[in-house]
C-alpha positions in Angstrom: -30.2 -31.8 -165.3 -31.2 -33.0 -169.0 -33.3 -30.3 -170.6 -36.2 -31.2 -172.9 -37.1 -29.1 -175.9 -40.1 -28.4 -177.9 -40.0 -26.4 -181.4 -42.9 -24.5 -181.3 -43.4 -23.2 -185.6 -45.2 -19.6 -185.6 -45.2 -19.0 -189.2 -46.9 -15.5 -188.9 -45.3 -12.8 -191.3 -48.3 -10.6 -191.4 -47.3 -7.7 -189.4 -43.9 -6.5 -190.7 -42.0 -4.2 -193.0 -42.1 -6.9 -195.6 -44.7 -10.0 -195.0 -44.7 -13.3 -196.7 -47.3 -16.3 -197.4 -44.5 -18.6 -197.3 -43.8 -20.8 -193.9 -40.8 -19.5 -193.3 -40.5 -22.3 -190.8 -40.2 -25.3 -193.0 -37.5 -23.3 -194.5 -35.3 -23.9 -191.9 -36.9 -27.5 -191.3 -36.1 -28.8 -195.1 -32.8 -29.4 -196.9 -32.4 -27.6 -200.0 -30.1 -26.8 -203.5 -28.1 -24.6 -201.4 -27.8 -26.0 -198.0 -26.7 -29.1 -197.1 -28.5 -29.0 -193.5 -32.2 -28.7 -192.2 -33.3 -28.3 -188.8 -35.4 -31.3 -189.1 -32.0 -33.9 -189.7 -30.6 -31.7 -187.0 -32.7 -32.8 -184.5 -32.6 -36.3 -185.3 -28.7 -35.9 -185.7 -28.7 -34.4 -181.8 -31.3 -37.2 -181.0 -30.2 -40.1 -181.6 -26.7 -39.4 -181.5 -26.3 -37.4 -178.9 -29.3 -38.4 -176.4 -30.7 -35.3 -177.0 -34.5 -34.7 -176.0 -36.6 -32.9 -179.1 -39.5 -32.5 -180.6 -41.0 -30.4 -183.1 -44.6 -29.7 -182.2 -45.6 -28.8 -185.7 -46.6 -24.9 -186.3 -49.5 -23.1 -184.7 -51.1 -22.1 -188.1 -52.5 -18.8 -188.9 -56.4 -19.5 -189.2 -58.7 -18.4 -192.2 -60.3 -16.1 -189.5 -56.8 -14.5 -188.7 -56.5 -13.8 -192.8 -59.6 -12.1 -192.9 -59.3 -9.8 -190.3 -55.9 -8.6 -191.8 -57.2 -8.3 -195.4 -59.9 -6.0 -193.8 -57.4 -4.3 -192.1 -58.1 -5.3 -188.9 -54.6 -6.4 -187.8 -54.6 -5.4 -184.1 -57.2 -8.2 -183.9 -56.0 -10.6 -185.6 -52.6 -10.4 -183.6 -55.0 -10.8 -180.3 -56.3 -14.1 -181.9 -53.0 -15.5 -183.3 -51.3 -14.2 -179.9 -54.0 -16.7 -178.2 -53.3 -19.3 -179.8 -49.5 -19.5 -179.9 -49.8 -18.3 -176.2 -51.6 -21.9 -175.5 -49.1 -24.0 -177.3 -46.4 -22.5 -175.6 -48.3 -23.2 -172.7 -48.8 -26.8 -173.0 -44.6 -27.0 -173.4 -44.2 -25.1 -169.7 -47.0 -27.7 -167.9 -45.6 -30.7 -170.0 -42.2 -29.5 -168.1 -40.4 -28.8 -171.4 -38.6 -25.9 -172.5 -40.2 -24.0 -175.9 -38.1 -22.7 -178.9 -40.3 -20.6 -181.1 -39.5 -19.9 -184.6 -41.4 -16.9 -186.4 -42.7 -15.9 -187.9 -42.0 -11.6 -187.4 -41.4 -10.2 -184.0 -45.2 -9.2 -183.1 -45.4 -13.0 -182.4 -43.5 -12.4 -178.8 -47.0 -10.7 -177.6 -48.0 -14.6 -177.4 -44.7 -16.4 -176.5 -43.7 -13.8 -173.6 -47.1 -13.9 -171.9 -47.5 -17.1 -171.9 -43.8 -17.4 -169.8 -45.2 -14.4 -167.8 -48.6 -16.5 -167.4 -46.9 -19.4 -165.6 -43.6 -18.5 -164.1 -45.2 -14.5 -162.9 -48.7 -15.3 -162.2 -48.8 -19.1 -161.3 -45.3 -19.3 -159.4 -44.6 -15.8 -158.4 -41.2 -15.8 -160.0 -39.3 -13.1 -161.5 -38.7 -13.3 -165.1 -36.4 -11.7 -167.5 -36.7 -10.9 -171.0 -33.1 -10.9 -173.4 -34.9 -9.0 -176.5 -31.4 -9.3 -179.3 -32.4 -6.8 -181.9 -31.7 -3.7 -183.9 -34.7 -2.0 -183.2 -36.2 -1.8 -179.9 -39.8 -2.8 -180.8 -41.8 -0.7 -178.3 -43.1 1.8 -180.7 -45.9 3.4 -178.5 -47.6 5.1 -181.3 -50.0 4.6 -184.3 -47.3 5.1 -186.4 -45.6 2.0 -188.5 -46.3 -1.8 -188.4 -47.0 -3.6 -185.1 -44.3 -6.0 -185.5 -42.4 -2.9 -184.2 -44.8 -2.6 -181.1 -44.6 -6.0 -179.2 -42.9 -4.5 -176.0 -45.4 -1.3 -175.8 -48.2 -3.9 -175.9 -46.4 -6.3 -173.5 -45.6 -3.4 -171.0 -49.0 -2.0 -171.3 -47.6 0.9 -173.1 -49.7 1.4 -176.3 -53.1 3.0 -175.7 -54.3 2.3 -178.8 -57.5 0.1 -180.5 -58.1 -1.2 -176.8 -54.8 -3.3 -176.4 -53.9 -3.9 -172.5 -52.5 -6.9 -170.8 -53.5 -8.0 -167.4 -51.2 -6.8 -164.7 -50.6 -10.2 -163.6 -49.0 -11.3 -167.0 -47.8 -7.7 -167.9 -43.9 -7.8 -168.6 -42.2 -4.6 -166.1 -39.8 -2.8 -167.8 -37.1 -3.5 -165.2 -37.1 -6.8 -166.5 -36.0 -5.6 -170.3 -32.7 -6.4 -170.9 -32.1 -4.9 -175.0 -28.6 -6.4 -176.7 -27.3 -4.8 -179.9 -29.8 -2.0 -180.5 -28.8 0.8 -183.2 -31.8 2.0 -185.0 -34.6 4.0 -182.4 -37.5 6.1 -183.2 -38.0 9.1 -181.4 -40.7 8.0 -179.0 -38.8 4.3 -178.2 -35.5 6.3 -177.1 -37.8 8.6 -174.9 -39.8 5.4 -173.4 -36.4 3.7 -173.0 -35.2 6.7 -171.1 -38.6 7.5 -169.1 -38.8 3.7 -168.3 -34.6 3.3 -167.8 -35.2 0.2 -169.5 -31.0 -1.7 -169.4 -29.9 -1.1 -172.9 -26.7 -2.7 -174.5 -26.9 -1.1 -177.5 -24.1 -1.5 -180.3 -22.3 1.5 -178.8 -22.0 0.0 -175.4 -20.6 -2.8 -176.7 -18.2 -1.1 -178.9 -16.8 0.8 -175.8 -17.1 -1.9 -173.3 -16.4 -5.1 -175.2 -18.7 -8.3 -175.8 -17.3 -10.2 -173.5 -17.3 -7.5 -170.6 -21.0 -6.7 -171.7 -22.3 -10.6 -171.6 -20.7 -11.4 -168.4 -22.4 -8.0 -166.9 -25.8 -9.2 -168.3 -25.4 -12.7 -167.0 -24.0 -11.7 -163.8 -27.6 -9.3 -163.3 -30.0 -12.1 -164.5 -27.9 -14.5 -162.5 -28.7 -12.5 -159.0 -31.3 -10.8 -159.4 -33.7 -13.7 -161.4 -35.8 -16.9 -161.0 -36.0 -17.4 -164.7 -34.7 -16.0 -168.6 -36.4 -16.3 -171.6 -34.2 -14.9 -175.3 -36.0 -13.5 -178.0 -33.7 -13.2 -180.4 -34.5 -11.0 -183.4 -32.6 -11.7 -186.9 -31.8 -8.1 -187.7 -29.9 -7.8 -184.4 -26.9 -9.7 -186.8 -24.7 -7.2 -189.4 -26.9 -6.4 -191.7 -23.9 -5.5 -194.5 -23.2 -9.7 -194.4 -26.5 -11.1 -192.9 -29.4 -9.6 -195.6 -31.9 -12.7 -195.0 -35.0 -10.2 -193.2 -37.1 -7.2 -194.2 -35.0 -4.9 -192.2 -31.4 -5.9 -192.6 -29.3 -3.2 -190.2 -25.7 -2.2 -191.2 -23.4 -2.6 -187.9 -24.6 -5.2 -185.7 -23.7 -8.6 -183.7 -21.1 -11.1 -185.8 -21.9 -14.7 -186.0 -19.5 -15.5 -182.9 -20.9 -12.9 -180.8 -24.2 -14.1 -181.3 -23.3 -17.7 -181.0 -21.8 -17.2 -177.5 -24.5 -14.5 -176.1 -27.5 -17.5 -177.5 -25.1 -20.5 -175.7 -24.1 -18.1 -172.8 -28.0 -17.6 -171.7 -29.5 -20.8 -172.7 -26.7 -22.5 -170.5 -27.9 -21.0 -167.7 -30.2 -23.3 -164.8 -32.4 -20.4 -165.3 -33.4 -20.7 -168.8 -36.9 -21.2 -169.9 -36.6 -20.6 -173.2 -36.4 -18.8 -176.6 -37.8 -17.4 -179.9 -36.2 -17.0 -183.3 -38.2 -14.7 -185.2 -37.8 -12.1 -188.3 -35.9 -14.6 -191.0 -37.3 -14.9 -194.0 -35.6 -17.8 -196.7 -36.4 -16.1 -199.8 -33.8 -13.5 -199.1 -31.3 -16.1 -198.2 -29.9 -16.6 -201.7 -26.6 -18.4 -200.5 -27.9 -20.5 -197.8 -25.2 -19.1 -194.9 -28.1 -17.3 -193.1 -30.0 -20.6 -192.5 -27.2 -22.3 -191.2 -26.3 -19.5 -188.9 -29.9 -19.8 -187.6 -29.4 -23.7 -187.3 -26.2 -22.9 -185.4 -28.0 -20.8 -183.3 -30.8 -23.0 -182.2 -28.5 -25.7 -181.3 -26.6 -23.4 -179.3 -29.5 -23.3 -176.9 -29.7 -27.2 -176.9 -26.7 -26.9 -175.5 -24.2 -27.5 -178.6 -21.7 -24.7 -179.9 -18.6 -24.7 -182.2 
């Protein structure tokens, strides 16, 4: 069955260790000094050569009332808001029968993405959806401690009693449908939720005793039996951070370019995929250009096109 795509832009970089004004969207999209490709030629390229079916929806733009509430400090509400609207765009690709590909934008932008898969495979079909969360860190910092772009899963799992965050139960993600790849940097309260919750983790040292292959064809087989649907968020940092530098929290030790290649082709192959999110890369840290084409490379994987 032919798959149709949307690119979904979420050029939010409010919430991190580092944020940025810049889109960092468009810096994928555009050809540049240093890189001789651009998502946008890509998709023609895979269009009309291929018979390919994208198109790039433009960016769901972070509103003058969204900047305000952050420059007061208010950033727990102005994630709600942003969350809302992204949520509906994403939206609008599942009714229109297409399959989303979100670009952040930082991580706290899954809040929006995952409950709007959660919205209308969970609630509206009753299916049984699991998440693929490819990082370094594990992002469900339950505290008050830190930047929320380190707190997505707590406030997707209902998990962060704080400044009145909860998610309905219809669209709240369970924690048996977590799958972490290539974690290696925890704080204290995410390795005890991990544990409390026995969320599946293949962290960097599973994969160093088991193998990547053994360790992908273990996840696949799981999300193969036991799911209706998978949705990827794939997190920059979850790539070595002592070659790929190109985010605000590069991590020493993590997935090569190959391995994250085939994990990215491995799940969006499957019948079962509904989509995915690229989030955390910021261009003006990509001096040499390589990280953008990895990230290029890695998108097309999911349409369906690796080498």
């Amino acid at each position: 069955m032919t798959s149709h795509f949307d690119i979904i832009g979420a050029p939010f970089n409010q919430l991190g260790f580092v944020t940025s004004q810049e889109n960092t969207v468009d810096g994928l999209r555009r050809m540049n000094e240093i890189s001789s490709v651009g998502l946008t030629d890509w998709i023609q390229i895979r269009n009309d050569r291929w018979g390919a079916d994208i198109i790039d929806q433009g960016d769901v733009e972070v509103s003058d009332e969204v900047h305000d509430l952050i420059s007061k400090g208010n950033k727990d509400e102005a994630l709600r808001i942003y969350s809302s609207h992204l949520k509906e765009q994403v939206l609008g690709s599942y009714m229109n029968n297409r399959v989303p590909i979100i670009i952040g934008g930082d991580h706290s932008i899954a809040v929006g993405t995952i409950q709007a898969a959660l919205s209308h495979y969970q609630k509206n079909r009753g299916e049984k959806i699991a998440i693929v969360w490819v990082d370094a860190h594990a992002d469900c910092n339950n505290t008050l401690d830190s930047n929320l772009h380190g707190k997505p899963l707590a406030l997707l799992m209902n998990q962060y009693a704080h400044n009145g965050w909860s998610v309905p139960s219809d669209v709240a993600l369970k924690p048996q449908d977590v799958f972490y790849v290539g974690l290696r940097d925890l704080m204290l309260c995410e390795y005890e939720l991990i544990e409390r919750l026995n969320i599946t983790n293949f962290d960097m040292m599973c994969i160093e005793q088991k193998g990547f292959n053994t360790v992908v064809g273990t996840l696949m087989e799981r999300l193969e039996n036991e799911y209706d649907g998978i949705y990827l968020s794939f997190d920059y940092d979850a790539l070595d951070g002592s070659l790929f530098r190109a985010c605000a929290t590069p991590n020493v030790g993590g997935l090569t370019a190959r391995e994250s290649l085939y994990l990215v082709h491995s799940i969006a192959s499957s019948d079962k995929f509904i989509g995915a999110e690229f989030v955390e890369y910021l261009p003006e840290r990509d001096s040499s250009g390589a990280s953008k084409e990895l990230m290029i490379k890695l998108i097309d994987a999911v349409w369906g096109f690796k080498s």
